[in-house]
C-alpha positions in Angstrom: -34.2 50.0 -88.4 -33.6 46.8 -89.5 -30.3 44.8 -89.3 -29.8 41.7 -91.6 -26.4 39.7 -91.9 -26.2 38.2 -94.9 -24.2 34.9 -95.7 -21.9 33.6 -93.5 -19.5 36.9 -92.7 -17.0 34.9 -90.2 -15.3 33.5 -93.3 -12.9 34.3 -96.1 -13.4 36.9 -98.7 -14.3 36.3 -102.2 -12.9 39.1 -104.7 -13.1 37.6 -108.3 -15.9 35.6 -109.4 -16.1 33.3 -112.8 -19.3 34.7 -114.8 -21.1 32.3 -113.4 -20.5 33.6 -109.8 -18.3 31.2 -108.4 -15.0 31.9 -107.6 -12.2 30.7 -110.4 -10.6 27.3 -109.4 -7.3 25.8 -109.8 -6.5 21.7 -109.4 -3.3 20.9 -107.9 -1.6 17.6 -108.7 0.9 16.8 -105.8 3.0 13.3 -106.9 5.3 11.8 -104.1 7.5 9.3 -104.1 6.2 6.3 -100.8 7.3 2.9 -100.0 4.6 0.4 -101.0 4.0 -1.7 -98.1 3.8 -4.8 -99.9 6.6 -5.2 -102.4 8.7 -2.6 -100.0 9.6 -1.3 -104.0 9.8 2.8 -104.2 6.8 4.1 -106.6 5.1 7.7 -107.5 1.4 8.3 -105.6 -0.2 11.2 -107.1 -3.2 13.4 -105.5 -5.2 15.9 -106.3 -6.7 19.0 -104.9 -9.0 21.9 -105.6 -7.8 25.3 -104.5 -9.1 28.8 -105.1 -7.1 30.4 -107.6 -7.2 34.3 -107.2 -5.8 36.7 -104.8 -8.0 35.8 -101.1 -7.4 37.5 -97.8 -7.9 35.6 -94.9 -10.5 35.5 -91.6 -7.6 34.6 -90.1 -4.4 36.4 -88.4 -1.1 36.0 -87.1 0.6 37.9 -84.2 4.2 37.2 -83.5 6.9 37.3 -80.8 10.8 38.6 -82.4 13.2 38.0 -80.4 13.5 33.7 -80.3 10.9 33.8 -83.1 12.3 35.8 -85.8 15.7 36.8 -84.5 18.1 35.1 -82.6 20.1 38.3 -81.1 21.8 40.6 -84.2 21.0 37.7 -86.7 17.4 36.6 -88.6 16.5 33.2 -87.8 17.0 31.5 -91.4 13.1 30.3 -91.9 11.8 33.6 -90.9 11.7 35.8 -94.5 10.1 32.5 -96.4 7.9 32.7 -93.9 6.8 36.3 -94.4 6.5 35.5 -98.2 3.9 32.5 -97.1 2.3 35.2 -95.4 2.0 37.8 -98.0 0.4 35.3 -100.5 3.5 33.1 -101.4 1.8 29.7 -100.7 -0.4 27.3 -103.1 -3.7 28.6 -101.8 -3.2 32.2 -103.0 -4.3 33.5 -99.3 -3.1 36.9 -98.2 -3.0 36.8 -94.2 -2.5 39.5 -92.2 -0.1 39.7 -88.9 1.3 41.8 -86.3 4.5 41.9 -84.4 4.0 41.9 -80.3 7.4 42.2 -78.8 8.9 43.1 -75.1 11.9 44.3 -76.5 11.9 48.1 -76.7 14.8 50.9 -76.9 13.9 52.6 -80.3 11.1 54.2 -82.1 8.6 51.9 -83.5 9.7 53.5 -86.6 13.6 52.9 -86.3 12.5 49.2 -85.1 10.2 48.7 -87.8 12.8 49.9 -90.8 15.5 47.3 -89.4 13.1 44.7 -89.0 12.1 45.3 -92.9 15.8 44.7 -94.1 16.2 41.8 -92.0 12.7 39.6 -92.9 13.4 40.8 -96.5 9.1 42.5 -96.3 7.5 45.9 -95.2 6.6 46.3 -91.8 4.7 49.2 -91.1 4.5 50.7 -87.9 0.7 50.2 -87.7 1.4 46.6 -87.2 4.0 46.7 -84.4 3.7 46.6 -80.7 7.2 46.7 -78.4 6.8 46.9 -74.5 7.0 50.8 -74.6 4.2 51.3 -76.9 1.3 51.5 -74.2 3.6 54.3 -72.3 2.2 56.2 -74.6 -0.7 56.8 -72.6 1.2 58.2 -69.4 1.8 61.8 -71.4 -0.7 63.6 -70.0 -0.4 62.3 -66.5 3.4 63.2 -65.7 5.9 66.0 -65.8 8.8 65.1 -65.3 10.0 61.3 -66.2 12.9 59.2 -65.4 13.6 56.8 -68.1 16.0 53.7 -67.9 17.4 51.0 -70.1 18.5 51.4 -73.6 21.7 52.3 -75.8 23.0 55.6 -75.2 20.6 58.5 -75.5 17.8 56.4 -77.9 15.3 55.6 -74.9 15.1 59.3 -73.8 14.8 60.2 -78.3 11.6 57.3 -77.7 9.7 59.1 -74.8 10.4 62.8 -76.4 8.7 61.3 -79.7 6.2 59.8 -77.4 5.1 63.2 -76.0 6.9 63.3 -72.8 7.4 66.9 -71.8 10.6 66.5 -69.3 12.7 63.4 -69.7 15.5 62.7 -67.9 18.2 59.8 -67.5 20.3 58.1 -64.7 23.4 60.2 -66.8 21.6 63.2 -66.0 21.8 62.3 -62.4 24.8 61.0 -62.2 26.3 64.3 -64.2 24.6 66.2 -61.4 26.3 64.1 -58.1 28.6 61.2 -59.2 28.3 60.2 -55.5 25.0 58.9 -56.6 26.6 56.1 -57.5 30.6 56.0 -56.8 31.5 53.3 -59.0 29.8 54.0 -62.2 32.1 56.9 -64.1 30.7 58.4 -67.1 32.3 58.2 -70.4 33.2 61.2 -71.9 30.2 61.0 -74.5 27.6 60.2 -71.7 28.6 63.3 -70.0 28.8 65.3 -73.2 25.2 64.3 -73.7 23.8 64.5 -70.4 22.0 67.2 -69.6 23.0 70.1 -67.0 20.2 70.1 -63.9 19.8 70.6 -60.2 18.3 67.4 -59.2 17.9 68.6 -55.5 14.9 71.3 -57.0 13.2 68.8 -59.2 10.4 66.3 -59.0 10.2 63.1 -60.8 7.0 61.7 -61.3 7.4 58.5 -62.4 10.2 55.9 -63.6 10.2 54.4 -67.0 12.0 51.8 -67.6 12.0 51.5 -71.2 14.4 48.8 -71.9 16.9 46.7 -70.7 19.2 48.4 -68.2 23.0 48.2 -68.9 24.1 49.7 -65.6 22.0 47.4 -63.2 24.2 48.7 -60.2 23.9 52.1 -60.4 20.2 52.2 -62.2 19.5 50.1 -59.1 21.2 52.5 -56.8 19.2 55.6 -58.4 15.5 53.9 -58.7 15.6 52.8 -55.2 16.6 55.9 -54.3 13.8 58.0 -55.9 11.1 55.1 -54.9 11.8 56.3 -50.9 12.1 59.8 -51.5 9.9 63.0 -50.6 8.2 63.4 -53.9 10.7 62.4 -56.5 13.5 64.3 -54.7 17.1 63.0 -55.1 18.8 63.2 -51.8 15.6 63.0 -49.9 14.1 60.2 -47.8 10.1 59.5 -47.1 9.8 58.6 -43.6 6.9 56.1 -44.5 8.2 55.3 -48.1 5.1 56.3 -49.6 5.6 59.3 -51.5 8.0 58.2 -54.3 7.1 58.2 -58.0 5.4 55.4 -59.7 7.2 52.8 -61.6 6.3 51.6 -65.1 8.6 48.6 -66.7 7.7 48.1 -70.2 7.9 43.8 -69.4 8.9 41.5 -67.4 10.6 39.2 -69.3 12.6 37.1 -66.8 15.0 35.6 -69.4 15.5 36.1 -73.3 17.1 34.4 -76.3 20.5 35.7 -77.5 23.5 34.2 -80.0 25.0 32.4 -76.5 23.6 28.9 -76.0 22.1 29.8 -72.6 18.8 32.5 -72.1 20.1 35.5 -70.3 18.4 37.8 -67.5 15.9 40.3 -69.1 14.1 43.2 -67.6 12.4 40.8 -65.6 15.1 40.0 -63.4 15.9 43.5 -62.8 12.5 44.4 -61.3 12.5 41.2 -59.2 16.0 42.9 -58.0 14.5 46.0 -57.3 11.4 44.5 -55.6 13.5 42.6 -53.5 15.7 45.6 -52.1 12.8 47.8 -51.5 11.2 45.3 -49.0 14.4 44.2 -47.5 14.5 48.0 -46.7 11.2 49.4 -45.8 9.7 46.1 -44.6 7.1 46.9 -47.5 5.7 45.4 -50.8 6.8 47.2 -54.2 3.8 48.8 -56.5 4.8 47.9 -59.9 3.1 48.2 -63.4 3.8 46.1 -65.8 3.5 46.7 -69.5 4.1 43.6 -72.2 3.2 39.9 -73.0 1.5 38.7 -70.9 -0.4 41.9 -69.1 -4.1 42.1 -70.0 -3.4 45.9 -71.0 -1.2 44.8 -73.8 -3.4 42.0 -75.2 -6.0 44.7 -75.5 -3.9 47.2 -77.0 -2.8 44.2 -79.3 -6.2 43.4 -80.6 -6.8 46.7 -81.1 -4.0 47.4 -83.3 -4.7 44.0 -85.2 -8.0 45.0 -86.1 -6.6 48.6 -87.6 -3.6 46.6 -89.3 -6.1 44.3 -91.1 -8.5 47.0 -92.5 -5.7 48.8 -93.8 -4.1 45.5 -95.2 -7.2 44.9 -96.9 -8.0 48.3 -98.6 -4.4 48.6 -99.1 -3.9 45.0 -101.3 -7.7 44.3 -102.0 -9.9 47.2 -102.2 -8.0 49.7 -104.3 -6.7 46.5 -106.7 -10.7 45.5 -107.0 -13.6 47.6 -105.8 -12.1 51.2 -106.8 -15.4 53.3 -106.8 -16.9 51.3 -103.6 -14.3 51.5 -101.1 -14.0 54.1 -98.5 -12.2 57.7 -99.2 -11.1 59.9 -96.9 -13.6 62.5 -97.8 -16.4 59.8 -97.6 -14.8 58.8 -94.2 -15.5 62.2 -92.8 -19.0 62.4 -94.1 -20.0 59.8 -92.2 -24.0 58.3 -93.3 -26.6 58.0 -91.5 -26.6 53.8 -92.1 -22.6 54.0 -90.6 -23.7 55.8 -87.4 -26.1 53.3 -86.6 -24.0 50.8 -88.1 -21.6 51.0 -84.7 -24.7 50.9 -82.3 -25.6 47.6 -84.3 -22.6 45.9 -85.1 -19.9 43.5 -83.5 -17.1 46.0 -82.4 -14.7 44.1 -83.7 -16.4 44.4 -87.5 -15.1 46.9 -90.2 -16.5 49.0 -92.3 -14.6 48.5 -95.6 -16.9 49.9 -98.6 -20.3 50.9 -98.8 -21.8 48.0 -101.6 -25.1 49.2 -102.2 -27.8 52.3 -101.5 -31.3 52.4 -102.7 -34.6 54.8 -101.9 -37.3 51.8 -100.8 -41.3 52.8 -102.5 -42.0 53.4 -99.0 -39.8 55.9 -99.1 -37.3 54.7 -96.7 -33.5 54.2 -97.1 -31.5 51.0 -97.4 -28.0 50.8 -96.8 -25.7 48.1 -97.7 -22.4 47.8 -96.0 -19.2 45.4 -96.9 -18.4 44.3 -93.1 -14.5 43.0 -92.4 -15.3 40.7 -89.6 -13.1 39.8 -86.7 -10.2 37.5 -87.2 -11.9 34.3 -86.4 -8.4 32.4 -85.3 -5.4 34.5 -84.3 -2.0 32.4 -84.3 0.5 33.9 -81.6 4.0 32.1 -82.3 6.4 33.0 -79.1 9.3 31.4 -77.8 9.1 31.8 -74.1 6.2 29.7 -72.2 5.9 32.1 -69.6 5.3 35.6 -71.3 4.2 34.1 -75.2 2.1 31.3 -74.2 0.5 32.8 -70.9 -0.6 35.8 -73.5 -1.8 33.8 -76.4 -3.8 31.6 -73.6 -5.2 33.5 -71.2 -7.8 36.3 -72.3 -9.4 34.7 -75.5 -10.1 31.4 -76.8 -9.9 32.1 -80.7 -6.1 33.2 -80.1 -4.0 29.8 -80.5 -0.9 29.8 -79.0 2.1 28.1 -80.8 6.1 27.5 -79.3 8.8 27.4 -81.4 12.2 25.7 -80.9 14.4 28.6 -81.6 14.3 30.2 -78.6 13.8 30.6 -74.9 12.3 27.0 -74.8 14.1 24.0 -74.1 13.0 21.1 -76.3 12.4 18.0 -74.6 11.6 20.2 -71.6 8.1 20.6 -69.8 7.0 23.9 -70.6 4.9 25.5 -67.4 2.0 27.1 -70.2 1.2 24.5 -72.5 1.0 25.9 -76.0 -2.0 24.0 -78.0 0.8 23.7 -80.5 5.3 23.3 -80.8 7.1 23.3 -84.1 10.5 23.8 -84.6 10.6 27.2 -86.6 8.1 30.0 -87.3 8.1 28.6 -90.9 6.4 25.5 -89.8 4.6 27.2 -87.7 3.1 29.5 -90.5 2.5 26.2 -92.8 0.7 24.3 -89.8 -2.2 26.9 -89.5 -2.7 27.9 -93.3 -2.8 24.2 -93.9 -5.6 24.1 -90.8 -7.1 27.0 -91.9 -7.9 25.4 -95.2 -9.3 21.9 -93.9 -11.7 24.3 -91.6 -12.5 25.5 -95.5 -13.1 22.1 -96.7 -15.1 21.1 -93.9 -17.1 24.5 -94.1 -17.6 24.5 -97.9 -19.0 20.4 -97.3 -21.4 21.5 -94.8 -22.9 24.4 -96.6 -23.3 22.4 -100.0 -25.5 19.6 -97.6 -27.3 22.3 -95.8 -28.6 23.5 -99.1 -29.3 20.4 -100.2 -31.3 19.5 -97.3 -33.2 23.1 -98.0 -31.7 25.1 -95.4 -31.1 28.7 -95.6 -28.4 31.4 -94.6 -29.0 33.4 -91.1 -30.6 36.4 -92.2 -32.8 34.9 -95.2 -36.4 35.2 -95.7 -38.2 32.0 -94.0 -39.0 29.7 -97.2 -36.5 31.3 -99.5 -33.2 29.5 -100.5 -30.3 30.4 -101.3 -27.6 29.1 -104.2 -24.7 27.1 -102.6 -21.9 29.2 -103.7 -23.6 32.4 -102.0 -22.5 30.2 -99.0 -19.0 30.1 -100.1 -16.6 31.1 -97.3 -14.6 34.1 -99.0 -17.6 36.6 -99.4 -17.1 39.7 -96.9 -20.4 39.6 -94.7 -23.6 42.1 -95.3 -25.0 44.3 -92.9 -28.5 46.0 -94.2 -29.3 49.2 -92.7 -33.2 50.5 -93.6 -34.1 53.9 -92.3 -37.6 55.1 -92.2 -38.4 58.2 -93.9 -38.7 61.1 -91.9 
């Protein structure tokens, strides 16, 4: 077996070509009116620039915070839809770059979340490109029976871990429709109790605490999780004589403070678990086992790139591959009959590269096999726009170098103040945050597209080549998707 990338595959993708082979070309005259610094007189400077003219989609990706980013409470922050229109291909280099949404803020399906957030940035968001704090609880099905779950509207959190999978959810109304003593100064409205549920707490065993969202009963959510957390094995109106044989506690963040309408950051789910924390070990003298999910746990960050790298295949056989390579790209019934080439493709391969169509087969005079495969590479550059220093930037810094963090004004953060993780960049709105890296990504072009034309020049050749052999400049353009050969010996 034989691997061979060919051309440079951590670049953009070229998908129309002049007859020639190069890709089709646009100039773009930019006039401006400046100052002249001699006569001080106003006058019109004009500049040119070369820009690919067709459809691309980018080596690049977003992934951003909502709430301080994209919202401001109930209302869209004003810059955010042009800013999703940029994205989509709406901007003068006729780039298509995919993005994702990682957000703490939880409460409602991904679905529900998803369907608002698509009336309010005035574009589709799918579920497949949307992360809340909840998501990852997901994985806790299988592990537990019974569930307490806290935060949240109404009855939407305990509707979020049913759809989830969760076999036996219950609520702090539950409880407190059991024993109002629970908590004597919390009184049920005649809708919670309507839509409580009817159970003997004093025969059943919770296995764990969610807290799914913000809590809008901190006393008596307080009063019930501490509770629970030093009982016998879940068991209200017990009490562990060593305090070790409580559930586990999940909180879906840990957002200290977040951005609403008011002019002043309010206490998140953060606070609440520092509450909580705090009580426990002024009462048993003992440290609090938490798990955190959300910006800025590791567990979320690799849940996140692992949703970005499914949302950017699908983006790209959604708006490129059907619209250009028809009878190349992957079916479903191809998926399922996977190759011989694709199975050793994944033993050969980056993991973070994508099969996206199958370019070429061909039966060698030897009589051996070679495979070509159309690789989607990782997203070289990943731009994380948050609002809050301490859960955004923290994320975007700490677990991989090509995500580059950037802070904008319209949230959490305090301009003119010193924020405690430095972002590598702060703009006011997400809109000039969008416009700062396409405009990067595109000098990173320039400079690319400079040095392959003097690497040619100079008689160099593309990794992968044939020692002696050369290869035509544009082949080192940066918008062809990479090439992995696969040759199998006959048997």
């Amino acid at each position: 077996m034989s691997v061979n990338p060919q051309d440079l595959g951590d670049k953009l993708h070229n998908l129309k070509l002049n007859e020639d082979g190069t890709p089709s070309r646009k100039i773009i005259k930019t006039t401006k009116e400046v100052i002249d610094p001699v006569t001080k007189e106003k006058k019109l400077e004009s500049s040119t620039e070369e820009v690919i003219s067709h459809n691309r989609y980018a080596n690049y990706a977003f992934a951003f915070d909502i709430d301080g980013v994209l919202l401001k409470g109930s209302d869209v922050i004003p810059q955010a839809p042009e800013a999703m229109r940029m994205l989509n291909g709406d901007n003068e280099y006729n780039i298509r770059v995919p993005y994702i949404f990682v957000t703490n803020g939880s409460g409602l399906t991904e679905e529900v979340r998803c369907k608002n957030l698509s009336k309010m940035l005035e574009t589709e968001v799918n579920p497949g490109q949307f992360i809340q704090g909840s998501t990852p609880m997901r994985s806790l099905v299988e592990k537990y029976d019974t569930v307490l779950v806290v935060g949240g509207v109404g009855e939407a959190c305990r509707k979020v871990a049913v759809e989830y999978g969760f076999k036996n959810v219950v609520t702090p109304g539950d409880i407190l429709k059991w024993n109002p003593n629970v908590s004597p100064f919390r009184k049920l409205t005649e809708e919670e109790y309507n839509n409580s549920r009817t159970l003997d707490f004093s025969k059943i065993a919770i296995g764990a605490i969610l807290v799914f969202a913000d809590s809008r009963e901190w006393a008596s959510d307080q009063q019930i999780i501490l509770e629970l957390l030093m009982s016998k094995g879940g068991v209200m109106g017990t009490e562990s004589k060593q305090f070790n044989e409580g559930p586990d506690i999940y909180f879906a963040h840990d957002d200290f403070v977040w951005s609403t309408n008011y002019n002043l950051s309010r206490y998140g789910m953060g606070a609440l678990q520092v509450c909580i924390s705090a009580l426990y070990e002024a009462h048993t003298g003992k440290e609090l086992n938490v798990t955190k999910f959300g910006k800025p746990n590791k567990e979320t960050f690799n849940f996140a790139n692992s949703i970005l790298k499914s949302w950017r295949q699908d983006a790209y056989e959604t708006h490129f591959c059907k619209d250009h390579d028809k009878e190349n790209c992957e079916d479903e019934e191809h998926s399922k009959q996977e190759s011989e080439g694709e199975k050793k493709l994944r033993e050969a391969s980056n993991d973070q590269d994508t099969v996206v169509a199958k370019a070429e087969e061909k039966t060698n005079a030897d009589g051996s096999t070679t495979e070509v495969f159309d690789l989607l590479p990782a997203a070289q550059t990943v731009y994380f726009v948050g609002d809050t220093p301490e859960s955004d930037i923290r994320f975007a810094n700490t677990f991989d170098k090509t995500w580059y963090s950037i802070l904008v004004k319209t949230g959490v953060y305090q301009d003119g103040t010193e924020p405690a993780y430095k972002p590598k960049k702060i703009v006011d709105n997400v809109l000039e945050a969008v416009k700062f890296a396409i405009h990067r990504e595109h000098e990173k072009e320039l400079d690319l597209r400079e040095k392959a034309r003097s690497a040619v020049a100079s008689g160099a050749t593309t990794p992968g080549s044939k020692p002696g052999s050369k290869t035509p400049v544009e082949s080192l353009h940066p918008h062809e998707l990479q090439k992995l050969v696969m040759t199998q010996a006959h048997d």
